[in-house]
C-alpha positions as CSV (number, residue, x, y, z in Angstrom):
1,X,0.0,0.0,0.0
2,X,2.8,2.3,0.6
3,X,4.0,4.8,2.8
4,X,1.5,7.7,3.9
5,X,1.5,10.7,6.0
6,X,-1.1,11.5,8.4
7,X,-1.5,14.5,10.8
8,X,-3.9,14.5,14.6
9,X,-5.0,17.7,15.9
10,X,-5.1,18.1,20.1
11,X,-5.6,20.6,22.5
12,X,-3.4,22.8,23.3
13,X,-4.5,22.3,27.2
14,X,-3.1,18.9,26.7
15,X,0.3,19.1,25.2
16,X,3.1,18.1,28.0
17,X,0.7,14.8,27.9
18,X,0.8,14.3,24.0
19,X,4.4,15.3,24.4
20,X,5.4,12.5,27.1
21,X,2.8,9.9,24.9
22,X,2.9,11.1,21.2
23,X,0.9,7.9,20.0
24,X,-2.0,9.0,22.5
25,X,-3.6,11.3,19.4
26,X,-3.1,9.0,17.2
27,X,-5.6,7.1,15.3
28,X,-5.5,3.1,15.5
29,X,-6.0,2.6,12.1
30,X,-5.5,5.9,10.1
31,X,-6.0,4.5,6.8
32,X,-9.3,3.5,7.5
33,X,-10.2,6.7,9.1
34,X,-8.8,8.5,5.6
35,X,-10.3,6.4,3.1
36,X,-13.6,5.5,5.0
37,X,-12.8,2.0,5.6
38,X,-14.4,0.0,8.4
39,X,-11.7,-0.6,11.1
40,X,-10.1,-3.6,11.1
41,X,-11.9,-5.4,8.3
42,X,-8.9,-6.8,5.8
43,X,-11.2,-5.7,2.7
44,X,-14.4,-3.9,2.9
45,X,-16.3,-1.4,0.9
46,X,-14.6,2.6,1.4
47,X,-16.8,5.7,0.6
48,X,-13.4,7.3,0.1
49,X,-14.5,9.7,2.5
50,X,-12.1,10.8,5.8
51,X,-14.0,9.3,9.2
52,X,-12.4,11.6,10.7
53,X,-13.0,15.4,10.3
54,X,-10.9,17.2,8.3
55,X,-10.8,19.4,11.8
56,X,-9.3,16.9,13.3
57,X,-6.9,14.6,11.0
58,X,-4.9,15.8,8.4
59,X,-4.2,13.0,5.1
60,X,-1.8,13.6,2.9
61,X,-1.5,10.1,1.2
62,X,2.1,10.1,-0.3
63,X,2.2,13.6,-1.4
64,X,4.2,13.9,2.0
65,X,7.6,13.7,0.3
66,X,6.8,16.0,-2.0
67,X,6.1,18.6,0.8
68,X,9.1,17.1,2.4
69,X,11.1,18.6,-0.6
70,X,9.6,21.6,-1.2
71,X,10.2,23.2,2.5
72,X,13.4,21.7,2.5
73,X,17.1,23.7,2.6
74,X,17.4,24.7,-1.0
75,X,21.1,24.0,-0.5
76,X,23.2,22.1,2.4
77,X,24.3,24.1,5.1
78,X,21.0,26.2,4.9
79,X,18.1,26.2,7.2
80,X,14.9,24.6,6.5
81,X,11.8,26.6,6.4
82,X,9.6,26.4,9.3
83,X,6.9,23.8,7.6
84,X,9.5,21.6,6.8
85,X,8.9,20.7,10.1
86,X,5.8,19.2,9.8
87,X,6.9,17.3,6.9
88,X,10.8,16.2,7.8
89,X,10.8,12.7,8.7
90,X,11.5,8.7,7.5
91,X,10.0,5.2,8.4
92,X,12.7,2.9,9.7
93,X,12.9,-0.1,7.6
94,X,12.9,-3.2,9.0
95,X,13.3,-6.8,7.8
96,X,9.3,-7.3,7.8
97,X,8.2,-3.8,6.9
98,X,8.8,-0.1,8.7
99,X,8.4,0.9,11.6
100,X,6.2,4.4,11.3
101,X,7.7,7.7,12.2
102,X,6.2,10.2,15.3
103,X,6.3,13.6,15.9
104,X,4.6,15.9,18.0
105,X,3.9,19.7,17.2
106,X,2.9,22.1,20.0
107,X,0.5,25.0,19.3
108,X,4.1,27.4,18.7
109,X,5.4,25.4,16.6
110,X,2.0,25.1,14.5
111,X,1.5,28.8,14.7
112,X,5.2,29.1,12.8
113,X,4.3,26.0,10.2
114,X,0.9,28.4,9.5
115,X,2.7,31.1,8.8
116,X,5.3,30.0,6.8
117,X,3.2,27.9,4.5
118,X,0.9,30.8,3.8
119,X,4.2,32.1,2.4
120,X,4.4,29.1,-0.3
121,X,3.0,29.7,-3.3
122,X,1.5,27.4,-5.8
123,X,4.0,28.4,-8.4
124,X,6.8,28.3,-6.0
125,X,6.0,24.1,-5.9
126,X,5.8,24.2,-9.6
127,X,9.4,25.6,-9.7
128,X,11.2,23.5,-7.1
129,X,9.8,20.1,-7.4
130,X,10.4,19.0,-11.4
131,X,14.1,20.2,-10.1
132,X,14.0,18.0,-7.4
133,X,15.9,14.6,-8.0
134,X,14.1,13.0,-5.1
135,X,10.3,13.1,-6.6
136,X,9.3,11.2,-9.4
137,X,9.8,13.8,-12.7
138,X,6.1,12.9,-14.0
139,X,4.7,14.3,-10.7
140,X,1.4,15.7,-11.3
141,X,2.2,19.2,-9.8
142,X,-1.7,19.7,-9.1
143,X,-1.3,16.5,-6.9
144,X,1.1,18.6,-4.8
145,X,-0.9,21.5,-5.0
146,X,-3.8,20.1,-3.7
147,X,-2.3,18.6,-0.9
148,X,0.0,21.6,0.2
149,X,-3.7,23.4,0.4
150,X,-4.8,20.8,2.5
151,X,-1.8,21.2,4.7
152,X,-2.1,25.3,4.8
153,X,-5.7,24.8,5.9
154,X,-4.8,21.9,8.5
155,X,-2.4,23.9,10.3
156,X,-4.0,27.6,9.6
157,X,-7.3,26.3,11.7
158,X,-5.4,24.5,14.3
159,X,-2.9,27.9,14.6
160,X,-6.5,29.8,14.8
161,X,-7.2,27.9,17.7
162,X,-4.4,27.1,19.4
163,X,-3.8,23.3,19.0
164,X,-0.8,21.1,18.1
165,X,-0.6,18.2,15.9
166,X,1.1,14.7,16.1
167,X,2.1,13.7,13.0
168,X,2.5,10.2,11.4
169,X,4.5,8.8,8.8
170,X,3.9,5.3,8.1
């Protein structure tokens, strides 16, 4: 099925808990909840509809990387922007799989991710990714588009209200 990023919004009331227990916002089968699958069922009909609202979990199927590259250090020895934060992040392979990567975002850190991608622009993604050697050169720039919406809107609402976000890469 591959590798897919997934975001959970909190509380910011509750943050030194989601901090010490990062997992504890996380959804137990986040697939399901994006594509509208019953939980736990192998196979099963999907409304490809998110369970979950779009309030609350943030799904941005593989187009992760993508963002990953496009907030990135143009160059090494620079700094990332402040999104790339939200994106920045591997799996660990392992022999039978990966093992999913965790992070936790407080309401700061979301507030700065907000800002900054207000500051990307759709034409800035259709100048740095066909440049990019680690995304497929056929990439459908409106796939990454879309998505880096999604994510400005995620984070813009959760900024409004002061939340932070566990994300989920696996």
């Amino acid at each position: 099925m591959g590798i897919r990023y997934y975001a959970f919004a909190f509380d910011g009331d509750v943050t030194e808990q989601v901090l010490s227990d990062r997992t504890s916002v996380v959804s137990v089968d986040p697939l399901a909840d994006a594509w509208g699958l019953e939980r736990g069922v192998g196979t099963s009909g999907t409304t490809f509809k998110q369970r979950k609202s779009e309030r609350e979990m943030l799904y941005l199927d593989k187009a992760w990387r993508h963002l990953q590259v496009l907030t990135a250090p143009l160059r090494a020895g620079m700094a990332p922007r402040p999104a790339f934060r939200m994106f920045d992040g591997n799996v660990t392979m392992r022999d039978e799989g990966w093992e999913p990567w965790v992070r936790a975002l407080t309401p700061s850190e979301v507030l700065a991710i907000a800002q900054d991608l207000d500051d990307v622009s759709d034409a800035e993604v259709q100048l740095r990714l066909p440049a990019s050697p680690y995304v497929d050169r056929d990439l459908d720039i409106e796939y990454a588009v879309g998505y880096l919406r999604r994510a400005r809107v995620f984070a813009t609402n959760l900024a409004d209200e002061g939340r932070g976000m566990v994300c989920l890469i696996g």
